[in-house]
LUMNU-957598 format. One record per residue (C-alpha): residue number from 1; x, y, z. Coordinates in steps of 0.05 Angstrom, whole numbers. Last residue first. Layout:
+------+--------+--------+--------+
! tigu !      u !      v !      w !
+------+--------+--------+--------+
!  NUM !      X !      Y !      Z !
...
+------+--------+--------+--------+
***
This chain:
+------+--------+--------+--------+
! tigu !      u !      v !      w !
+------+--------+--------+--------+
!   76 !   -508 !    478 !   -504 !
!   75 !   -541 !    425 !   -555 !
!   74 !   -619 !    411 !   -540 !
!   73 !   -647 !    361 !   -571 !
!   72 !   -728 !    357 !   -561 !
!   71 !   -754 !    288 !   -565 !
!   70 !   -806 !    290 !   -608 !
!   69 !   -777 !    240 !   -661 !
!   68 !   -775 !    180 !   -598 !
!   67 !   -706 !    149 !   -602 !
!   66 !   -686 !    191 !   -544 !
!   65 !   -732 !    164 !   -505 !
!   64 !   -794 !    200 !   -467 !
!   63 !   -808 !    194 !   -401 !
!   62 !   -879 !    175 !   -384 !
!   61 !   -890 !    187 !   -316 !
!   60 !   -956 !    138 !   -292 !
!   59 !   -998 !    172 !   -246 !
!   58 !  -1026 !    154 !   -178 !
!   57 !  -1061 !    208 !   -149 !
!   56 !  -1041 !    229 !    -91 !
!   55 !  -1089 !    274 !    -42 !
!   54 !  -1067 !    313 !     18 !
!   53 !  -1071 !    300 !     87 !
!   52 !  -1079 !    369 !    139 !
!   51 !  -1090 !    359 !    214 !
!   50 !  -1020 !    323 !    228 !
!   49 !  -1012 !    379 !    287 !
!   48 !   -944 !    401 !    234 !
!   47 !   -998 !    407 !    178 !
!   46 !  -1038 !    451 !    226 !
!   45 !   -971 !    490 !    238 !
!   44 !   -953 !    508 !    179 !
!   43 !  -1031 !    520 !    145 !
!   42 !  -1033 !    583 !    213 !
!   41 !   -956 !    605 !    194 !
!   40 !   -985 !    619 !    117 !
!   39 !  -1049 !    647 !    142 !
!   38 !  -1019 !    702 !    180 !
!   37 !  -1048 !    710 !    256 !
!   36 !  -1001 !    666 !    301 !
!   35 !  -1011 !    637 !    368 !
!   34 !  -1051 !    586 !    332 !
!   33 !  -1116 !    551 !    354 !
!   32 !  -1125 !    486 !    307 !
!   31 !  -1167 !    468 !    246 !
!   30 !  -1163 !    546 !    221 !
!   29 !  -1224 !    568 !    204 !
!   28 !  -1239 !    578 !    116 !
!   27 !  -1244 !    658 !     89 !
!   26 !  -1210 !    668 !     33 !
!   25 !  -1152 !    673 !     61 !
!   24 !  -1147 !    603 !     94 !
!   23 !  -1158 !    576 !     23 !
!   22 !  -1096 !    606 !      4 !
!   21 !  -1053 !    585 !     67 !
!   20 !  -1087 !    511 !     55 !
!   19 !  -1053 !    513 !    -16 !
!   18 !   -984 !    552 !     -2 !
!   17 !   -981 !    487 !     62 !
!   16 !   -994 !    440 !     13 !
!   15 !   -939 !    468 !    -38 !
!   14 !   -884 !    471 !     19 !
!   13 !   -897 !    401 !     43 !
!   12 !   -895 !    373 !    -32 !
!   11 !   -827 !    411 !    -36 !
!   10 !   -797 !    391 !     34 !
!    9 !   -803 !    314 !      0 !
!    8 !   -843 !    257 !      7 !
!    7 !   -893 !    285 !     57 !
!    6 !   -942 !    246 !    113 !
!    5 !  -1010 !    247 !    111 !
!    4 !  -1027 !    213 !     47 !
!    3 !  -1092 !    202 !     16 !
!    2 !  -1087 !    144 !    -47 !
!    1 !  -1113 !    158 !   -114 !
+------+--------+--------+--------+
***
């Protein structure tokens, strides 16, 4: 597992900032004063003050082959 604090992709951005937003509803402080109130602008811009990292674990991705019986075919 390695800590990161900067994003691969918009999409790993977008799910850490849904994650902080949530635990800044029920009930955590907000790392950094914001001029905004909702929790999901609040999680934006402490990630954008580099105040949030996030937690990679290092997995292998097993794709499967198309020799491999459970392969699912699909035909369209």
């Amino acid at each position: 597992m390695t800590i990161e604090t900067s994003f691969d992709s918009n999409y790993r951005k977008v799910l850490v900032a849904a994650r902080r937003a949530r635990q800044l509803q029920a009930g955590s402080h907000a790392l950094i004063p914001s001029a905004s109130s909702k929790a999901c602008r609040v999680a934006q811009d402490e990630i954008d003050a580099g105040k949030i990292s996030y937690v990679k674990q290092d997995v292998e991705v097993h794709k499967p082959s198309l020799d491999e019986p459970t392969a699912p075919i699909i035909v369209g």
